[in-house]
C-alpha positions in Angstrom: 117.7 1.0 32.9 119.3 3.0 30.6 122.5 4.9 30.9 123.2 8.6 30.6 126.5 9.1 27.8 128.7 11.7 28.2 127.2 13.8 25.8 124.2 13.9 27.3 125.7 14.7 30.7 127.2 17.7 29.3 124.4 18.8 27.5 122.5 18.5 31.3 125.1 21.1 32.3 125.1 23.9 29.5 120.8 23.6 30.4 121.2 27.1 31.3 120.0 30.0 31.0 116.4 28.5 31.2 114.8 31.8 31.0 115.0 35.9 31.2 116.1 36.0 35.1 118.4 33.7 35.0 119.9 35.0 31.7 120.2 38.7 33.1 121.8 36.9 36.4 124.5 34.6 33.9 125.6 38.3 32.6 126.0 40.3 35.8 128.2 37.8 37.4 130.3 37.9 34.1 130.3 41.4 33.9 131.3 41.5 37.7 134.3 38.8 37.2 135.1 40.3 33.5 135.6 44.0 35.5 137.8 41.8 37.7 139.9 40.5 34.6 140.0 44.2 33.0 141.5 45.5 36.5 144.5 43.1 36.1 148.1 45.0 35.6 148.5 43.0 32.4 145.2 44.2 31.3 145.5 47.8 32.0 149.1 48.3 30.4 148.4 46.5 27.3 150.6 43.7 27.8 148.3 40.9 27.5 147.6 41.4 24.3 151.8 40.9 22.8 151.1 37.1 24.7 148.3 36.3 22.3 150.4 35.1 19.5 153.5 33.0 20.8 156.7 34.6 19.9 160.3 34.0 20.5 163.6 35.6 19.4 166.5 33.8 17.8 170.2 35.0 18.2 172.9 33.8 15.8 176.7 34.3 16.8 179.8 33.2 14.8 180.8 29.9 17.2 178.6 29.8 19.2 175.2 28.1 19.4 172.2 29.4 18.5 169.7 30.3 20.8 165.9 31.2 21.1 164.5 33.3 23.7 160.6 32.6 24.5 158.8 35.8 25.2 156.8 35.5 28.4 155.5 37.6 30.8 156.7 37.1 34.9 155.3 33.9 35.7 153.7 34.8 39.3 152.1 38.3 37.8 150.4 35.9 34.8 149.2 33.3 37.4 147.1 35.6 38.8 145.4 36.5 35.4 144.8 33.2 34.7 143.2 32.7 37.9 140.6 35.5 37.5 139.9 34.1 34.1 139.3 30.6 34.9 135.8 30.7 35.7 135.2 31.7 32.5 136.0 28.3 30.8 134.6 25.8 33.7 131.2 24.4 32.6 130.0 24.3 36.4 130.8 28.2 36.8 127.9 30.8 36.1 129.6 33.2 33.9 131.0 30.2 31.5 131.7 31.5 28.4 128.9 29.6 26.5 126.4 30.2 29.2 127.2 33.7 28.7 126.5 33.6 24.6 123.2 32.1 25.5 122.6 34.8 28.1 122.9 37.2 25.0 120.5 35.3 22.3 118.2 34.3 24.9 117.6 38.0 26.1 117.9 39.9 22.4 115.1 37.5 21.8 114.6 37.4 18.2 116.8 40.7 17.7 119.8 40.9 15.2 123.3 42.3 15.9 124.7 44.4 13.4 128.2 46.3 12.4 131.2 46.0 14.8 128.5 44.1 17.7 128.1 41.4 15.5 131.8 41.0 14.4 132.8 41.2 17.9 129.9 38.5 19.3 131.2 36.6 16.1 135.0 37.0 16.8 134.8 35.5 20.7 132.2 32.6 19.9 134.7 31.1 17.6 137.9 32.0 19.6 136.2 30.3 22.3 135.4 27.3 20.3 138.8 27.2 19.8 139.8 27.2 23.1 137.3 25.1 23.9 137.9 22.5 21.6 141.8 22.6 21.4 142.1 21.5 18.3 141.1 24.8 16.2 143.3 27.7 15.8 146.2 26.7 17.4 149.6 28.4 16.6 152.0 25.7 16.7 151.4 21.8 18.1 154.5 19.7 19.5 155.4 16.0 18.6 156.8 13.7 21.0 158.8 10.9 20.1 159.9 8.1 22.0 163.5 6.9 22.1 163.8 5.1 18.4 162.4 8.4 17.1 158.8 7.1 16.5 155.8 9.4 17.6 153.9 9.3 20.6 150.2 9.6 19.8 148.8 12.5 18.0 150.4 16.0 18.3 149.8 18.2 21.0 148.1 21.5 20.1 149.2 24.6 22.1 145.6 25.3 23.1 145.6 21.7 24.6 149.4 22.4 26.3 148.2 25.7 27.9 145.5 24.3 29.3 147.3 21.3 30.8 149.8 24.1 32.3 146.7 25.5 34.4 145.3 22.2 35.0 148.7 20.1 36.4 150.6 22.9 37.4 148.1 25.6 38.6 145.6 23.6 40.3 145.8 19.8 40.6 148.0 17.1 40.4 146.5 14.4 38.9 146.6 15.0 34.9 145.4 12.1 32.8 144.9 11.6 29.6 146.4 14.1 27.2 147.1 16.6 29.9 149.3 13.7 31.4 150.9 13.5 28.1 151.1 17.3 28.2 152.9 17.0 31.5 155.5 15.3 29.9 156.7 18.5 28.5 159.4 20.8 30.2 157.5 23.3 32.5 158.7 25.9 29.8 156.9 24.5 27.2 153.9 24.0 28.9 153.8 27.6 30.5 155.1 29.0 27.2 151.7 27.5 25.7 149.8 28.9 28.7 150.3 32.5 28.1 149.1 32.3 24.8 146.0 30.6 25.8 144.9 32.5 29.0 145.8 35.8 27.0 143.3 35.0 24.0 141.3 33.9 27.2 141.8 37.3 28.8 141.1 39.0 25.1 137.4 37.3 24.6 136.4 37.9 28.5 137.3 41.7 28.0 135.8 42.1 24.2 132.7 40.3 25.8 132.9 42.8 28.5 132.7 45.5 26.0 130.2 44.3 24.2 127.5 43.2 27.0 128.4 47.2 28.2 127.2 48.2 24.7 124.1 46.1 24.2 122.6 46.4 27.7 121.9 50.2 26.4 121.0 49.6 23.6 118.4 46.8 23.7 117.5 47.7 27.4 118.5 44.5 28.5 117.9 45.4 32.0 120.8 43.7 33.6 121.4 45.1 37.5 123.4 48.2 37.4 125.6 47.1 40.6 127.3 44.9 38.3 129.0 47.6 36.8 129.8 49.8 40.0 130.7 46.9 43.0 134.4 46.8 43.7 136.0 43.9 42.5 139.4 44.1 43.4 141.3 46.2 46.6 142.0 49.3 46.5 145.1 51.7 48.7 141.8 52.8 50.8 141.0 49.6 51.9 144.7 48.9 54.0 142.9 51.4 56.2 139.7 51.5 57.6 137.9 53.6 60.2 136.1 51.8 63.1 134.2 52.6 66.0 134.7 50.0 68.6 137.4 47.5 68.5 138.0 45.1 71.6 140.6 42.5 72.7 139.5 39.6 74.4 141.5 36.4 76.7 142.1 33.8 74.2 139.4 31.5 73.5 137.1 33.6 75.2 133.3 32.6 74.2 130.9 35.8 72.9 127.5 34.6 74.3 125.2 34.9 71.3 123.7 38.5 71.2 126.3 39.8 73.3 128.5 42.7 73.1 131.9 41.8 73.8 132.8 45.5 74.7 130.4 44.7 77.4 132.4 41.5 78.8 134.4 41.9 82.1 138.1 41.4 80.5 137.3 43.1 77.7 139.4 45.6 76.6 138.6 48.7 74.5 141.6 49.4 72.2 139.9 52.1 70.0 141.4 54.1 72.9 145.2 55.2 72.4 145.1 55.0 76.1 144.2 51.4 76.3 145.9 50.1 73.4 149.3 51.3 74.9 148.6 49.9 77.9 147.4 47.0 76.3 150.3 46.2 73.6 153.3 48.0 75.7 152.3 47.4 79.5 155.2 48.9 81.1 154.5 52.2 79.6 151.0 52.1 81.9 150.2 54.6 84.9 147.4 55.3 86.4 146.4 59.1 86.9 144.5 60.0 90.3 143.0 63.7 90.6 142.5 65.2 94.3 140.3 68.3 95.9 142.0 69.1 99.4 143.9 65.8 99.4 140.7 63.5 99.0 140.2 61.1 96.2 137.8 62.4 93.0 139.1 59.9 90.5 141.2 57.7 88.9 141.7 57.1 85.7 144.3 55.4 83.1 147.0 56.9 81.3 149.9 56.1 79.6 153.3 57.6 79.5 156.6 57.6 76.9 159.9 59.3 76.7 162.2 61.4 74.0 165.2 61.7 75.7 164.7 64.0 79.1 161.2 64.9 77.5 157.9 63.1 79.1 154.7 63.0 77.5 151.9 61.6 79.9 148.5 60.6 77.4 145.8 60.7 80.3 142.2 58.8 79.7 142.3 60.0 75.7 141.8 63.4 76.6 144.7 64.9 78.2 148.2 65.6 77.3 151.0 66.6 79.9 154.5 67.1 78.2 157.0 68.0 80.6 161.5 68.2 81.0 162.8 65.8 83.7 166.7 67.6 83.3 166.4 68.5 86.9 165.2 65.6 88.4 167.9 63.7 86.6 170.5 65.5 89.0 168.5 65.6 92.2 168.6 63.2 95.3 165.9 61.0 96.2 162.7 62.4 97.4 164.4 65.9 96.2 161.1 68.5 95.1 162.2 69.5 91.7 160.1 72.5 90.2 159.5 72.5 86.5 157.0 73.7 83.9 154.2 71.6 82.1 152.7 72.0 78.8 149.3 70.2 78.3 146.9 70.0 75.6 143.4 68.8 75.2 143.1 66.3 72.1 140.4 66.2 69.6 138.5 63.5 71.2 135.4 65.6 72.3 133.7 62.7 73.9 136.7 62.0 76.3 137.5 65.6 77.0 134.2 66.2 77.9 134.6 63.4 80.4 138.0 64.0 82.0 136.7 68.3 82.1 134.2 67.6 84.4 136.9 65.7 86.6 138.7 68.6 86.9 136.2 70.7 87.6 136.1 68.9 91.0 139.7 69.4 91.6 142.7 71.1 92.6 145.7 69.0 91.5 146.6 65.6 89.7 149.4 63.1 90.9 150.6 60.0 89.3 154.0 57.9 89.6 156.4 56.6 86.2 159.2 54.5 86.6 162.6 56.1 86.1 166.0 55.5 85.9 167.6 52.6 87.4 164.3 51.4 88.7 163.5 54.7 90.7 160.2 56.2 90.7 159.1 59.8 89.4 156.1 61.3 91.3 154.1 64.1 89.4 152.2 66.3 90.8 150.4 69.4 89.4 148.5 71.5 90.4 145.1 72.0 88.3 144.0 75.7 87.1 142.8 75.1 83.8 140.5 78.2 82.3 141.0 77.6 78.7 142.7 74.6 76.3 145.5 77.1 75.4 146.8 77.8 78.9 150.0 75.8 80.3 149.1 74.2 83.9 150.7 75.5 87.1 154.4 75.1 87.4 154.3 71.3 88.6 156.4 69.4 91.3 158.3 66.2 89.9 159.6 64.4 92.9 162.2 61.3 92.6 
């Protein structure tokens, strides 16, 4: 039997693309997750690209020591850049970096890049070698020495430090081997080297980007269009949606499959401002009941609140009664108290609609709200409604 080396195991995972389909599927996920890395704050101010070259500031002042300042960007901001751009240099992920140069060759097919395409293709293949390999093109390495001054293995590049940073800090905890050594460092030094990497990082992905834009028209490389037009990050609209039904349910209540749960006994529809007061703020619930010569037609649900003397009754979505309770603030129980009512019809055709053909039938409404200290307010008005504009009849508040 013989056994697979770790050479060969890699090779087994860069197989791909192994033809035109697959290649033109390796490049829209890229361009998908590189849109994702362009939208980035970092990206879109121009920041990213002052990271790329580690820098640091020294100040000198008579007596006192001197001191360096590192240059980094906010560390939770960054973190969130090198996540979107990680992908990008994991062997097992689609749009890996390699895979993605392949994509290219595979579908040019024989064809040549020229001028500033070529220089660009050029310019990320070896700064992702570099990255890739750790030891290339690194700005500065770090020795460590051990107590008696004598080194500690070979020197760490800052390619290799920046990537241990994502590794132990970001994502795992269990470094080994030089990113164990790498932990080692002080967590400034190892996110000091991490900026600069993931910003190079963040530089190919967006270049490649570019690039991929570019060449897809020109060598009708046939890659799917979406790629370029599917939202890949949230957007102010989406912290509000519109919806059509929404429904509250008992806890762990079961849906059975192929069910509607508007259509479940306890359900409760709070698409309706009626319901949903009701439903969040019970004690603001009434129910509304309309009469023709003192018999029942109807009853339906509304819901009721207060500014100061003012009450505003919201009846079955449809309806709205707004109406001063000064008198009846002043008068003795069970006291008549006459007083005027403004109502509106809201612009929920479906609901007035409903609740119009109810009062068609009838000559008043009634309904009860709780009032001060725990006494009762009974409305009742009569109902002569011609047209949406006109105020009901002067109405009857009892207490």
């Amino acid at each position: 039997m013989s056994k697979k080396t770790d050479s060969t195991k890699k090779q087994s995972k860069l197989r791909h693309p192994v033809d035109d389909l697959e290649a033109r599927d390796i490049l829209r996920r890229f361009v998908i997750r590189a849109r994702r890395v362009e939208a980035h704050s970092l990206v879109q101010n121009n920041s990213v690209e002052k990271y790329v070259k580690p820098s640091m500031t020294i100040s000198y002042k008579e007596g006192q020591p001197t001191r360096i300042k590192y240059i980094m960007p906010d560390q939770e901001i960054f973190e969130s850049l090198a996540a979107r751009t990680r992908p990008c240099i994991l062997e097992s992920e689609p749009v890996y970096l390699e895979k993605v140069f392949r994509s290219i060759d595979m579908l040019l097919d024989g064809k040549q890049l020229t001028g500033q395409a070529k220089q660009c293709f050029d310019f990320c293949r070896k700064k992702f070698r570099d990255l890739h390999d750790k030891n290339n093109g690194e700005s500065y390495s770090i020795q460590m020495y051990d107590k008696d001054n004598v080194p500690e293995g070979r020197p760490l590049s800052d390619l290799l430090i920046g990537e241990a940073w994502l590794y132990s800090d970001l994502v795992h905890a269990d470094p080994k081997g030089d990113k164990a050594r790498a932990a080692k460092l002080s967590y400034r030094d190892r996110y000091y080297a991490g900026t600069s990497f993931f910003s190079m990082l963040t530089i190919v992905i967006i270049n490649m980007l570019n690039l991929i834009t570019a060449i897809n028209k020109q060598f009708q490389l046939n890659i799917d269009k979406k790629a370029w037009k599917e939202q890949v990050v949230a957007s102010a609209e989406d912290s509000e949606v519109a919806t059509e039904k929404m429904v509250v349910l008992p806890p762990n209540t079961r849906v059975p499959e192929g069910i509607d749960p508007s259509a479940l006994p306890a359900a409760i529809d709070v698409t309706s401002p009626t319901e949903a007061i009701r439903f969040i703020q019970p004690e603001h619930s009434t129910d509304v009941i309309f009469l023709r010569r003192k018999e029942l037609v109807s009853k339906v649900h509304g819901a009721f609140s207060w500014k100061n003397d003012v009450l505003s009754i919201l009846i079955a979505d449809a309806l709205v009664l707004e109406l001063s309770t000064a008198g009846a603030s002043q008068a003795e129980s069970l006291q008549r108290v006459e007083t005027r009512i403004k109502h509106r019809f809201t612009a929920d055709t479906e609901a007035t609609n409903s609740l119009r053909a109810i009062m068609h039938k009838c000559d008043r409404l009634l309904t009860v709200i709780p009032y001060k200290k725990g006494s009762l307010l009974y409305v009742d008005c009569p109902l002569a409604v011609k047209n949406d504009k006109q105020s009901a009849n002067n109405s009857s508040p009892q207490k």
